[in-house]
LUMVEXBA-139252 format. One record per residue: residue in one letter; y, z, x of N, C-alpha, C in turn. Coordinates in steps of 0.05 Angstrom, whole numbers, plus 5000, padded with zeros to 4 digits. Atoms other than C-alpha are relative to their C-alpha. Layout:
N
AYZXYZXYZX/...
This chain:
407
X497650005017500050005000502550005018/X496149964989507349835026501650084985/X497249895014512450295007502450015003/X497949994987519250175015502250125002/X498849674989523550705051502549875013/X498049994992530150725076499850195027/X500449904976528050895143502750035022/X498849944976531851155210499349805013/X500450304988532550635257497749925017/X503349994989525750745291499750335005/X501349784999521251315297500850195020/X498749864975524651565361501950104997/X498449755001529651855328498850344996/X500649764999525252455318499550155029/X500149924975522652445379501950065025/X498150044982527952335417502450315002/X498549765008531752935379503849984990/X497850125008536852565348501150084971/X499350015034536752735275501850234993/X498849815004541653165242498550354988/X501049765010535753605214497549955019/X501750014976532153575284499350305000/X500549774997532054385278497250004978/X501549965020527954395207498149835003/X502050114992523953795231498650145020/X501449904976522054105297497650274982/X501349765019519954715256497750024984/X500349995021516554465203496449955014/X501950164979512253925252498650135024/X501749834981510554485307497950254980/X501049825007507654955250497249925003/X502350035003500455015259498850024973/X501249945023500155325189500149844977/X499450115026503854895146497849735004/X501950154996498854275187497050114992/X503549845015492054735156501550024971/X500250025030495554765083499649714995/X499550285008497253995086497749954998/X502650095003490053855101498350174978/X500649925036488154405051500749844973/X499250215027491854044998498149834998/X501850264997488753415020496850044973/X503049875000481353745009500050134982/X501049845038482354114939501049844988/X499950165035485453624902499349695007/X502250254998481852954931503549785013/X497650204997490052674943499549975034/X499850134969490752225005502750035017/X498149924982497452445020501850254991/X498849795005500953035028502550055019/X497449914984508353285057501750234993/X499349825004512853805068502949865007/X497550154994520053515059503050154996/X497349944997527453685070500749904983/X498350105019531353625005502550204997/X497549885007538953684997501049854969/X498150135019543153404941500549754994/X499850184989543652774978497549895025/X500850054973538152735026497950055001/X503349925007529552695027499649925022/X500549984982527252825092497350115009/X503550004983518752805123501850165024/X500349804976518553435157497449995017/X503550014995510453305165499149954982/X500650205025506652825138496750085013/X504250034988497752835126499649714987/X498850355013497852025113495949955004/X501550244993491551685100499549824982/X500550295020493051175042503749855019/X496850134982499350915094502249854982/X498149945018504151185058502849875022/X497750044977508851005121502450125002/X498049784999511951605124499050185015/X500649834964512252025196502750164990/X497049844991517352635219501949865004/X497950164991523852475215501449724974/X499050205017523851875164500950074968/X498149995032527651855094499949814991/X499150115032528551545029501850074984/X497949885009533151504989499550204974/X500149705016533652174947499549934971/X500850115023534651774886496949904984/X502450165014528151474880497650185014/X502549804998523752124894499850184971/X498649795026521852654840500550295004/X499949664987523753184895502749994988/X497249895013530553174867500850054975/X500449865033528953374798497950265009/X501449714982524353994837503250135006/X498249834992530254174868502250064977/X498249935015535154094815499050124979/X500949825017530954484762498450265009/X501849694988527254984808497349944984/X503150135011521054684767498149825017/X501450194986514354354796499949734983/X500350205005513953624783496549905001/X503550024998506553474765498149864975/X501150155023502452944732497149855012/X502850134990494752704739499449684993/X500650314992494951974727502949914979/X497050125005502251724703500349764974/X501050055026498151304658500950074973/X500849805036497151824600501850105001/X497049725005503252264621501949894980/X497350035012508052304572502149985001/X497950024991513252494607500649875019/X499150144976513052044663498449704998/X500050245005509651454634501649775005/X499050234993512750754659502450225018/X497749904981517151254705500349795019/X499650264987521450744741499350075035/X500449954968520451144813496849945000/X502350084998512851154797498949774997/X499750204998513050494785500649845026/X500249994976516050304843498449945028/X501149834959512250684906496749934982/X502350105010505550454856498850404996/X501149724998504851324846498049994979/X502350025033498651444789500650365006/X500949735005497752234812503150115017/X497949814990503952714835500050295001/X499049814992505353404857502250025010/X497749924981512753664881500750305000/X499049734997513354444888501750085014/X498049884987519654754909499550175024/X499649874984520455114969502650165014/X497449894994524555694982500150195019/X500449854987526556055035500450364993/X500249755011526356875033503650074991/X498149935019533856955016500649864976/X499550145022533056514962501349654998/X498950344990536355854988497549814998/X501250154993532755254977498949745016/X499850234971529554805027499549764991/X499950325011525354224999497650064979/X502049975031518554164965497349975026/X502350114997511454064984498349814981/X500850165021508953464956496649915010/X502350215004502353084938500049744988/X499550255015501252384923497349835003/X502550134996495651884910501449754983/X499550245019495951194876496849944988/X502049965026489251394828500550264991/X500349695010488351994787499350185015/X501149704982487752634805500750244989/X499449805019486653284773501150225010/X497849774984492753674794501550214978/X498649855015495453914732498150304992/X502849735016489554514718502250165016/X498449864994493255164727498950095033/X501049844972488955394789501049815023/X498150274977491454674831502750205004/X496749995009498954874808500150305012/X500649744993496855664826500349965041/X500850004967494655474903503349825017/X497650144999500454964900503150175008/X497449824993505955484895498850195021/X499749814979502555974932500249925029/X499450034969502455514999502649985000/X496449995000510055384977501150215016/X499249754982511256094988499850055031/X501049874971507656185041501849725031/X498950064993510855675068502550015011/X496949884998518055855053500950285020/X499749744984516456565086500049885034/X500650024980513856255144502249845025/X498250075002519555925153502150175011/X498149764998524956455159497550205034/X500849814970518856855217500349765018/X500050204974518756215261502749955002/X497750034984526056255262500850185013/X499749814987526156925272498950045027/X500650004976521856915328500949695027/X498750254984525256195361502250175004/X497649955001531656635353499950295020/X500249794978528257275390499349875032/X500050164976525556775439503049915020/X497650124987532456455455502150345013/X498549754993535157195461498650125028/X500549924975529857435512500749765027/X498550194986531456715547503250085011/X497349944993538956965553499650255009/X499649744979537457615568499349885027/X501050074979533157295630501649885020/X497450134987539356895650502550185009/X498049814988543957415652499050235018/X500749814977539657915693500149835025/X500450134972538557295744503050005010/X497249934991545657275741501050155013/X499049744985547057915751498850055028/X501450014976542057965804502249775023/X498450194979545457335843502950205005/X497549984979552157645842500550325010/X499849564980550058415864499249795024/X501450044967546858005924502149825019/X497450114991553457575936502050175004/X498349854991557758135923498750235028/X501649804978552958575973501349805022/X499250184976554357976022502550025008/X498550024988561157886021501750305003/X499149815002562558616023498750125029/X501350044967558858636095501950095013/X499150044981562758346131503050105014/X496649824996569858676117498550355014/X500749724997565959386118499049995035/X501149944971562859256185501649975023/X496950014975570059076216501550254995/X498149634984573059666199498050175008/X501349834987567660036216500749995038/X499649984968568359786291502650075006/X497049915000576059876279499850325009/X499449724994574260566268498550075025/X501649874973568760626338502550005020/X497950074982575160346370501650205008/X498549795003579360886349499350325015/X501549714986574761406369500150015031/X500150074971576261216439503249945008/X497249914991583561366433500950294999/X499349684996586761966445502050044974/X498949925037588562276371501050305002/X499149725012591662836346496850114982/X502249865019586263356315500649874970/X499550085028588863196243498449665007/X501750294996587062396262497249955006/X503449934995580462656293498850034973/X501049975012578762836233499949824972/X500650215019580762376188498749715003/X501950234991577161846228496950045001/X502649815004571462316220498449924966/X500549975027571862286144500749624990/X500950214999573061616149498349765003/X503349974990566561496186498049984980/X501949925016562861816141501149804971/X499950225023565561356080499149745015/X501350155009563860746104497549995013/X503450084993556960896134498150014969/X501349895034555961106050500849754993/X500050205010559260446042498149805013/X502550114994553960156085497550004991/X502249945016548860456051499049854981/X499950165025550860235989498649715000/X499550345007551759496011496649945008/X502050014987545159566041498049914980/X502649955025540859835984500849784971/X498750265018545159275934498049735010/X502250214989542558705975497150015002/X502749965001535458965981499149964980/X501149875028535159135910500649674983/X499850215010537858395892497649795019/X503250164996532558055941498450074988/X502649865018527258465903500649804969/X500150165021529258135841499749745002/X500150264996530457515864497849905011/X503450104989523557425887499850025029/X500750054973524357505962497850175005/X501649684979521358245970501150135024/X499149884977522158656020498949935022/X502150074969519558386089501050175023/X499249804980518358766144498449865026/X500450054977517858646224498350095009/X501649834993511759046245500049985029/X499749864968513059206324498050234996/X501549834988507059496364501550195012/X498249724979509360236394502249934995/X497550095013515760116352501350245014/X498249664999521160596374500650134977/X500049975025520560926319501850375002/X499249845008523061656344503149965013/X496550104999530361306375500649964974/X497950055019531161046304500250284981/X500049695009529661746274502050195010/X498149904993533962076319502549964999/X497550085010539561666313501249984971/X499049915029539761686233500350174998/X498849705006539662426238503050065015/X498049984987545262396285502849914987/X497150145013550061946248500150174974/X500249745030548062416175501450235009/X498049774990550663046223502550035006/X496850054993556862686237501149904978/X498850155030558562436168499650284985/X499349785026557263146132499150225020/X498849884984559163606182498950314986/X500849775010558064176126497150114999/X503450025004549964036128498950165029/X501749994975545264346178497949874997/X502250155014540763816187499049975036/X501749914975535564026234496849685013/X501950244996530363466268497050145018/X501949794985523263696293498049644998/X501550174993519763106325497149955015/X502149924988512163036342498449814993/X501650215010510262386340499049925035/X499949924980506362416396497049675005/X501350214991501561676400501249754984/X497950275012504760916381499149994968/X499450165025506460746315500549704990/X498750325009506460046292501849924976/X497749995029512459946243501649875001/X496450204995519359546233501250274999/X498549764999523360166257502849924983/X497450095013529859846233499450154972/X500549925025526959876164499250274990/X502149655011522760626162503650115017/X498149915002529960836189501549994977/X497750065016534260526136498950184970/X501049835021528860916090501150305002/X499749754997529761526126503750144995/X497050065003537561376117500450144966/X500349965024536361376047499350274984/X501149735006532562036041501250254999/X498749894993537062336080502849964974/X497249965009543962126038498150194969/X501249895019538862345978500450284997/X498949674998538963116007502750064996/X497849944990545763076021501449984968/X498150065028548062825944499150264979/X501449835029542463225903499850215008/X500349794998541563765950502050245000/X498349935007544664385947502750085012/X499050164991550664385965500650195025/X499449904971552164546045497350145005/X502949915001544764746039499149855027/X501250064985540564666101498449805003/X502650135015536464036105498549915021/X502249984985530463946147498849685003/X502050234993526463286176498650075026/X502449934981520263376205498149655009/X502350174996516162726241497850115009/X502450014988509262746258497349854994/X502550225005502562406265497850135009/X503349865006495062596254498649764995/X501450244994489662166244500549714982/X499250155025491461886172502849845008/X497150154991498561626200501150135007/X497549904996505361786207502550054978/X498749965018509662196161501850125005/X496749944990517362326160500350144969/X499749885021518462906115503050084995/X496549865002526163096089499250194983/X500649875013526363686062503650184993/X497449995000533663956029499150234974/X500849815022534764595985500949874974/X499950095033534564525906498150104979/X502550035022531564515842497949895000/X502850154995524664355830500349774980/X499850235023523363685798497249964991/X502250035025518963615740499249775005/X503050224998512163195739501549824995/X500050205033514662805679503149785018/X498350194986521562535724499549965029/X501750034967517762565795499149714991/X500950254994513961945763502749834996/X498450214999520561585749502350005023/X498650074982524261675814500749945015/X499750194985522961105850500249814982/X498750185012525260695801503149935004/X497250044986531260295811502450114972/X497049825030538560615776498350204997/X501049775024534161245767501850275009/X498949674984538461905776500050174984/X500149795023538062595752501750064983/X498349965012541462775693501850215013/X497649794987548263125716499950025025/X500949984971546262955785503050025014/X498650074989553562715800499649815023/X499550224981556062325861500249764993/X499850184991556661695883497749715001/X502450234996549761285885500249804977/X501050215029547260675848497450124991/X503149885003540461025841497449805010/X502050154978536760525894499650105023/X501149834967536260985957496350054988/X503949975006528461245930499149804995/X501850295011526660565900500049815026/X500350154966528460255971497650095023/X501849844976525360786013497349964992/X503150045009518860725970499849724997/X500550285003519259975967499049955024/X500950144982519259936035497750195019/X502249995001513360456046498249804996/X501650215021509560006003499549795014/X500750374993511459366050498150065032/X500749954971509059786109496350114992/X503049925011501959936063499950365000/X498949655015504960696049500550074978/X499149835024507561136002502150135004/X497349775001513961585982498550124978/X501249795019511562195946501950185007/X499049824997515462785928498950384992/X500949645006514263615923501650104994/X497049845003518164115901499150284996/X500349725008517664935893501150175021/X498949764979520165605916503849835007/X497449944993527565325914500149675031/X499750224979526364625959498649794986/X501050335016524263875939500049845038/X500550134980520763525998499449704997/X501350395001519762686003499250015027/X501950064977515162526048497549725006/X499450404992515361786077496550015009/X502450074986508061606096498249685010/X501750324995504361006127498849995022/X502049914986499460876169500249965025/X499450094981499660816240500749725012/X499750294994497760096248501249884974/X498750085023502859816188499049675000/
């Protein structure tokens, strides 16, 4: 049978994504469910074609077509509105429905059935859940077909529905989709420009820093001594910062943390020298060093410093305050472990497991941090095949860096 349609200018406007109702087509045509009712239809009432169509006022639109009397009608293509009987569905909210066009009374010599050569019809409305209507679900054959029995007309509306609902969740979920998509975009975002602003915030910090080594090698007034002192000590915290920023944006950005592993690493120069610059930046701390690492370590010292850096500003923010704080190295057979130990409150199980997470800080902790010093220091255990674990009782909270000799 040739039917003649007021087609789009070829089939590629669907595909292509050209049509003005390219959203409700895409929708309609990706459903798996509404393609298992169409072929349902098919299969209970013996009709050779079935669709689920876009109707406006003006406008009959093949959302998904089950064709096998070639009806010549695919996604995407139209007719004109006039000469369907989806626009008496829509404009009465009534199903349109007749078993051979023949006998019908009401649609006898109908000039559209006439026409397209229709004998059997179905058109059920379809609405979506606030009540708006979309189009119809139709059936069609050119012989009889027993569609009018109430149980046809019963299954008929109920795939409608089910349709119409289904409708409104596949947008809901295309619309939660596109949301976690944007969230995804703006964390990468954000990620890129903590790791740009980490960058370009380097290179100024590390010139005044030498500004300030410079200074230290002039002859000052005590007052200047000291404010070059307290100077000091800000931007080695702004080093920190820029430090644990950049780390924490390669981690996102997929790099990781990589580490240098050096045989017989110097590992108790870089220990000693982090405690040294911590005693000169908070002057109020007694921060005692007890070293006893007494056979080689294989490690990226740079890095198990920049941890121990970390640990250390950790005592110094959370602990208490002008409180004593303690690091102990040493090695036994299991490895090598760098313990800080700073007075305080004890910390509960239940936030012990979340404090190597990144941004994690105690409630009312105060200061200064981003809450990436522990998520660093334990990240880069981790790259050295270690651990960061913490303790706490009796009035002290210990972290205690571990990893194994040969990293």
């Amino acid at each position: 049978m040739t039917v003649p349609t007021t087609r789009m200018q070829d089939h590629q406007a669907f595909l292509g994504g050209n049509h003005d109702f390219q959203a409700d087509i895409e929708l309609i045509a990706g459903s798996e469910t509404v393609s298992v009712i169409l072929e349902t239809v098919r299969l209970a009432t013996g009709m050779r074609f079935a669709a689920v169509s876009r109707v406006t006022a003006d406008r009959w639109v093949a959302c998904r077509t089950s064709d096998d009397i070639s009806f010549n009608l695919a996604s995407g293509d139209e007719i004109a509105i006039g000469s369907t009987f989806c626009q008496t569905a829509r404009d009465t909210g009534e199903p349109v429905v007749f078993d051979d066009v023949n006998t019908d009374e009401a649609f006898v010599d109908h000039p559209i059935a006439r026409q397209f050569n229709i004998v059997s019809y179905v058109s059920i409305p379809i609405y979506r859940d606030d009540g708006s209507f979309f189009g119809t679900l139709c059936g069609i054959d050119i012989v009889p077909r027993r569609v009018k029995r109430p149980r046809v007309q019963a299954m008929f509306r109920m795939f409608a529905d089910l349709i119409g609902r289904s409708l409104d969740t596949e947008m809901r979920l295309e619309a939660q989709e596109q949301l976690v998509e944007h969230e995804r975009r703006l964390a990468a975002a954000r990620e890129e420009f903590v790791a740009i602003l980490g960058h370009d915030l380097r290179n100024p910090v590390t010139a005044f820093g030498a500004g300030l080594r410079q200074l230290r090698g002039e002859a000052l007034s005590d007052r200047a001594e000291q404010t070059v002192a307290l100077m000091r000590a800000a931007v080695l915290r702004m080093e920190d910062l820029i430090g644990n920023m950049l780390i924490h944006a390669k981690q996102r950005l997929g790099g990781g943390i990589s580490v240098s592993v050096v045989a017989d690493a110097p590992i108790r120069q870089a220990i000693s020298q982090v405690v040294e610059e911590v005693r000169i930046a908070h002057p109020a701390h007694e921060v005692s060093l007890d070293l006893e690492i007494d056979r080689p370590v294989s490690c990226d010292a740079p890095r198990v410093a920049q941890a121990v850096t970390n640990l250390l500003a950790n005592a110094v923010q959370h602990g208490r305050e002008g409180g004593p704080i303690r690091v102990a190295a040493f090695c036994d057979d299991a490895g090598m472990t760098i313990a800080v130990t700073n007075a305080g409150p004890a910390v509960s199980d239940d936030f012990a497991q979340k404090l190597f997470e990144p941004f994690r800080r105690a409630a009312g902790s105060g200061g200064d941090g981003l809450g990436l010093g522990l998520y660093i220091a334990s990240a880069i255990a981790t790259a050295h095949n270690g651990h960061l674990e913490v303790k706490s009782g009796e009035g002290e909270v210990t972290f205690s860096f571990r990893l194994p000799l040969f990293a």
